[in-house]
C-alpha positions in Angstrom: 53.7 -48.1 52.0 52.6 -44.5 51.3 50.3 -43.9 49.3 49.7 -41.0 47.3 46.3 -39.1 46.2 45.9 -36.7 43.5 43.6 -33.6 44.4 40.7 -32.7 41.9 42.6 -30.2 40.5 45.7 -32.3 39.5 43.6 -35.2 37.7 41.3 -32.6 36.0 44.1 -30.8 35.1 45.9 -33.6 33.9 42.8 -34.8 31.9 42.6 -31.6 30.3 46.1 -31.9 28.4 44.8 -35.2 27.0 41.6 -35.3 26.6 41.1 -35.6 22.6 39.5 -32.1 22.3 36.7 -33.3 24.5 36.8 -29.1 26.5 36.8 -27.7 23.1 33.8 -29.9 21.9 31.9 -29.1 24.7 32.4 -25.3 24.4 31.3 -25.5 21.0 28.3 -27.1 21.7 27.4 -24.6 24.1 28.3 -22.1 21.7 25.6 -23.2 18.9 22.8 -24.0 21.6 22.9 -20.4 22.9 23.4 -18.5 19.4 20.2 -21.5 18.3 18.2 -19.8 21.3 19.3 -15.9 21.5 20.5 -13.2 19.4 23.8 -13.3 20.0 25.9 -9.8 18.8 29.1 -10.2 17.6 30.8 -7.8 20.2 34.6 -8.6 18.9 36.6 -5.7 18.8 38.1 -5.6 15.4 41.8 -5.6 15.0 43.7 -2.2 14.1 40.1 -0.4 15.0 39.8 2.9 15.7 39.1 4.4 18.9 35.9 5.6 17.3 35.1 1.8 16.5 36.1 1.2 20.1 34.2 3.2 22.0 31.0 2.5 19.9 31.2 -1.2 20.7 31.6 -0.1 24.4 28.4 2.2 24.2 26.3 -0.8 22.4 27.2 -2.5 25.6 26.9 0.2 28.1 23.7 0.8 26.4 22.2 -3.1 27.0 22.0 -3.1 22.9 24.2 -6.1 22.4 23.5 -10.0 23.4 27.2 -11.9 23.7 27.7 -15.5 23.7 30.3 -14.7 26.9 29.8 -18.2 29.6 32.7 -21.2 29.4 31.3 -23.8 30.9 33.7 -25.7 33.4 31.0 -27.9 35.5 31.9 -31.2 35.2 31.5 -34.3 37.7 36.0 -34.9 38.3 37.4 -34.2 35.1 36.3 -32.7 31.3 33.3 -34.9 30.6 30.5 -33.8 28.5 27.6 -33.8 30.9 25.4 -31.2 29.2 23.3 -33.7 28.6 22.7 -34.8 31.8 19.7 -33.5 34.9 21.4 -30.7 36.7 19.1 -30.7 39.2 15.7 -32.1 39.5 12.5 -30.4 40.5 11.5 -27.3 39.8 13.8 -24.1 39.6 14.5 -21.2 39.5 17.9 -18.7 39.2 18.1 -15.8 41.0 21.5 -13.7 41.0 22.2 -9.7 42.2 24.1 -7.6 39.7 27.2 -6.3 41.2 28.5 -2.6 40.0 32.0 -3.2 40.2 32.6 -5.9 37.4 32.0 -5.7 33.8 31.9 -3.5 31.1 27.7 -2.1 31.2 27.0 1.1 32.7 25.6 1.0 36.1 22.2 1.6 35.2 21.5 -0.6 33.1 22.7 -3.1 35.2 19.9 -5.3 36.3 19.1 -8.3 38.6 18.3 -12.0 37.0 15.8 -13.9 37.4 15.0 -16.4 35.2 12.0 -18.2 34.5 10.7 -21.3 36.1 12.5 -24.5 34.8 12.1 -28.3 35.5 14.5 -30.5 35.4 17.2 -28.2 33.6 19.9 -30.0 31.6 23.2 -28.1 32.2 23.2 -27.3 28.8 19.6 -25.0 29.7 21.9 -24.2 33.2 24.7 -22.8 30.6 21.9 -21.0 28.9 20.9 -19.1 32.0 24.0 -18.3 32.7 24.9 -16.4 29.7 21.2 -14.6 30.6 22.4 -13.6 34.0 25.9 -12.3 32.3 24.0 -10.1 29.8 21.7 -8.9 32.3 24.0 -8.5 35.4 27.2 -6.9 33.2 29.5 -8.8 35.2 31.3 -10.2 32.3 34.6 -10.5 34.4 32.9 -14.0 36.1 32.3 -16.5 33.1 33.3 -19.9 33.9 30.2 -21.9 35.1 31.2 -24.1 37.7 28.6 -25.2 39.9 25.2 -24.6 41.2 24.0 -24.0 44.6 20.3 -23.6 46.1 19.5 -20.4 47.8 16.1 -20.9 49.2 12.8 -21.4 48.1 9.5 -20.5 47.4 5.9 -21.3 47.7 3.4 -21.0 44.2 -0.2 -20.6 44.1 -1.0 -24.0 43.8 1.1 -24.7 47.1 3.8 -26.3 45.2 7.2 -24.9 46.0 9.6 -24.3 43.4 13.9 -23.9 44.6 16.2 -21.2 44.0 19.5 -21.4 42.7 22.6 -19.2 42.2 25.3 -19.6 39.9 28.9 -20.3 41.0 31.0 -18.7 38.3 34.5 -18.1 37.9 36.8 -16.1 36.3 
């Protein structure tokens, strides 16, 4: 008797057809808890704008003037479950990540490095939240789907307590 096994990405996929609008929920919440904890800039471009219009939008970005709501958050245990509830990873944290100058739509100097500040226990709704920091900060607004997490190193406080660093896996 053979038996067969779905990979990950056929049940998720599969789960996302038919998931009663669970994906679109989640996004939504994500939405409102960033736009509830940053300025977020409405950086649509207009329809039928002009290139004027265009080109200023471009600037506000180029310039680091604008805050966008920009991460999708896809990190999810087997298939689309809202888990951004849920202990990301416990201990104390932080999120380190290098810009890179050839992604995104922010001039080169104003590109920067993130860091973010020291959190305990982050939810992966706070995870989502860094995320979107490290895409306003870094430019690269080409890699937006949060998928995982993974632990870089660490390092040693004051106090000699030791606090670990993470790095966002994010897809486009």
């Amino acid at each position: 008797m053979n038996t067969v096994v779905k990979d990950f990405d056929d049940e998720a996929e599969e789960h996302f057809w038919d998931d009663g609008g669970t994906y679109e929920k989640i996004g939504e919440r994500v939405t409102a808890y960033i736009k509830e904890h940053r300025d977020v800039t409405d950086v649509s471009y207009p329809k039928d704008a002009s290139i004027d219009a265009y080109m200023k939008i471009d600037r506000d970005l180029q310039d680091g003037k604008v805050y966008r709501n920009m991460v999708s958050f896809s990190a999810y245990p087997r298939v689309y479950t809202d888990n951004l509830d849920e202990v990301a990873v416990e201990g104390r944290i932080q999120f380190r990540t290098k810009h890179q100058s050839f992604f995104g739509g922010m001039a080169e100097e104003v590109r920067k490095d993130y860091e973010s500040e020291i959190l305990t226990n982050p939810t992966w709704m706070e995870v989502a939240l860094c995320a979107n920091d490290m895409i306003n900060c870094t430019g690269d607004n080409h890699h937006v789907f949060l998928e995982a997490i993974h632990k870089t190193g660490q390092f040693t406080l004051d106090d000699k307590s030791f606090v670990l660093i993470y790095d966002f896996s994010m897809g486009s």
